[in-house]
N, C-alpha and C positions, 0 to 999 in steps of 0.2 A: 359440474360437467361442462362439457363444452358450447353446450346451445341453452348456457346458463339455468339450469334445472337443479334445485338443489335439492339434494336427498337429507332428511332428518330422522334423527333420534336415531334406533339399531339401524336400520338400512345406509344411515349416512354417516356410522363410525366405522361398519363393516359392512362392506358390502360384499353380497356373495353373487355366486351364481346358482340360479335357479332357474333350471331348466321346468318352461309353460308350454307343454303342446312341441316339445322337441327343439325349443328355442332357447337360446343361451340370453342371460340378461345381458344388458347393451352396456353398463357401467361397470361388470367384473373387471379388475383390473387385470392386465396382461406382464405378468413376470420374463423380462428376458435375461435369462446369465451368460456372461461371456467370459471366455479363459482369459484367467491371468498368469499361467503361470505362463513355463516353455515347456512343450514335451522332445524331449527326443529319445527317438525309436536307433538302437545301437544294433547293426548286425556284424558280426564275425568272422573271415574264414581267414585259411593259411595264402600265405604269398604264391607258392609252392607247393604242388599236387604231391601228395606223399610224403611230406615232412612229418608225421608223427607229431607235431604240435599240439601238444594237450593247453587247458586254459582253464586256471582254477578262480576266478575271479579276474573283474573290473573294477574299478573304483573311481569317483568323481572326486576330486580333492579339496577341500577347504573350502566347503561351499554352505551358506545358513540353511538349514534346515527347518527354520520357525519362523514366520512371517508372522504381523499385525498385517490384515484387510483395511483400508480405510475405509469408510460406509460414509462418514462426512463432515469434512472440513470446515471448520472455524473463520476463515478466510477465505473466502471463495470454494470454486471446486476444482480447483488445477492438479490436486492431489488425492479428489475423491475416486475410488476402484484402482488406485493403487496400492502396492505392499510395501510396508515398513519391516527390511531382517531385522531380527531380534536373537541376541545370546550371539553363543561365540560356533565359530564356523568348524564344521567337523566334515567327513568322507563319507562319501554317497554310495552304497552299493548298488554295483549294477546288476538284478536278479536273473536268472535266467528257470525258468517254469518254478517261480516262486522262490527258489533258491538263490542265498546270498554267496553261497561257495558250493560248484560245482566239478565236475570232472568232465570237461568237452574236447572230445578232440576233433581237431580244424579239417577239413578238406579246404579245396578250392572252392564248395559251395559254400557261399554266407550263411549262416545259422542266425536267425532275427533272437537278440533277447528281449527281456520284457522294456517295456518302456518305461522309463524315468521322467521328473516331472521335477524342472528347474526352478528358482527364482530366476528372472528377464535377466539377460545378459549377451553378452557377444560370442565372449570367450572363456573355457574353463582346462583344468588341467586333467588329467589320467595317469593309472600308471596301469598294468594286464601283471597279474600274476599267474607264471604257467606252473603247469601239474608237479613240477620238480621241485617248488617253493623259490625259484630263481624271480624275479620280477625286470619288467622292462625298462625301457629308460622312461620318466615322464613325460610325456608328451602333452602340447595344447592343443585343442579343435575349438576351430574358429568359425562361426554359423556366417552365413550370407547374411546380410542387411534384406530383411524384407519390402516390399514397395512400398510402405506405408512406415519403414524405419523403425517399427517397435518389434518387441522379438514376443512380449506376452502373445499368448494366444494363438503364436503360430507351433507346429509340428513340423522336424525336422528330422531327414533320416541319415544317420552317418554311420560309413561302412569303415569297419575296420582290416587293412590287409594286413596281416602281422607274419614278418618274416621270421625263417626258422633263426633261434637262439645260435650262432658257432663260438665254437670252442675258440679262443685266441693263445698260441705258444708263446710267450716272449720270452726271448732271450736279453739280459741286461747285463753282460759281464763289466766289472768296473777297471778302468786301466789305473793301473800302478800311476803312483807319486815319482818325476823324476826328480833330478838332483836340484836342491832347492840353486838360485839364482843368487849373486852377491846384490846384493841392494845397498851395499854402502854401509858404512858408521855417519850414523845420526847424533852432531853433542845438544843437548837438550842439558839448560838452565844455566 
C-alpha cells in the first residue's frame, strides 16, 4: 500500500471489499474503464420538406470490425489501452430501432439512428440506399480533431441532409463522319 502496510496471504492476493459498520475497506482497489472506441450518433432528414424520400439503409464502408485490446506491452506502455484491427475490413450497418434495413421516409425533421461504434479514426466513407433500391453517391465524413487530438473515447453527432434523388434526361445524339481529309501518299521501305 501506499503508507507501506503490507497485506498477506488471501487478503494480499485478493483483496476485497468488506464492508465493517458501513465502511468500505481502504485497499479495494478502484477499476476505471475508459472508451476506446469512436461513437457516432447519425441522424437523418430530407433537404427538402415533402420530397417523399424514403431511406432503406446506411452503410460505413471498409471499416475492421475486430480489434485486439492491448492490456500490456512488452516495451514499454506507449501501446498499452490501445486497439490492434485484426481480419480484413468489411461494411458497417447503420441500424435504425435495431434494424439493419429499414423503410424511413425523411421530413425536414432529423430522425436520430442508433448509434455505431468505430475503431479511432478521422475519416470514413458511406453510401444511403433509398427505398427504390437506387443508392447515392459515396460520400466521406470527416470528424473534428478533438482538444486533446485522439478521436477514442470521444462521441460525435453527424447529421445527415440528403437531397431528393432527380431524374437526369440526356440527350447524346452522335454527329456523322464527314468526308475523310487527303493526308497524302506516305512511301514506306
Amino acid at each position: 500500500t501506499e503508507d507501506g502496510t503490507v497485506l498477506k496471504g488471501f487478503n494480499g492476493k485478493y483483496i476485497r471489499t468488506i464492508n465493517q459498520d458501513g465502511v468500505a475497506n481502504e485497499y479495494a482497489p478502484e477499476l476505471v474503464f475508459n472508451h476506446i472506441l469512436t461513437r457516432i450518433d447519425f441522424s437523418i432528414k430530407a433537404k427538402e420538406a415533402g420530397s417523399g424520400l424514403g431511406i432503406k439503409s446506411l452503410k460505413i464502408l471498409n471499416q475492421t470490425t475486430t480489434a485486439d485490446l492491448i492490456v500490456a506491452w512488452k516495451s514499454g506502455k506507449e501501446k498499452e489501452g490501445t486497439l490492434a484491427p485484426q481480419g480484413n475490413p468489411g461494411d458497417i450497418s447503420v441500424q435504425y430501432q435495431n434494424q439493419s434495413v429499414y423503410d424511413l421516409s425523411l421530413t425536414d425533421q432529423a430522425v436520430a439512428l442508433d448509434p455505431v461504434m468505430l475503431i479511432p479514426g478521422q475519416e470514413f466513407t458511406c453510401v444511403l440506399e433509398y427505398a427504390n433500391g437506387d443508392k447515392s453517391p459515396e460520400f466521406d465524413v470527416t470528424l473534428p480533431e478533438a482538444e486533446d487530438g485522439k478521436y477514442a473515447g470521444k462521441c460525435y453527432s453527424v447529421t445527415l441532409s440528403v437531397l431528393s434523388p432527380e431524374e437526369v434526361t440526356l440527350k447524346a445524339p452522335l454527329t456523322e463522319w464527314g468526308e475523310p481529309i487527303d493526308a497524302g501518299e506516305i512511301e514506306v521501305g
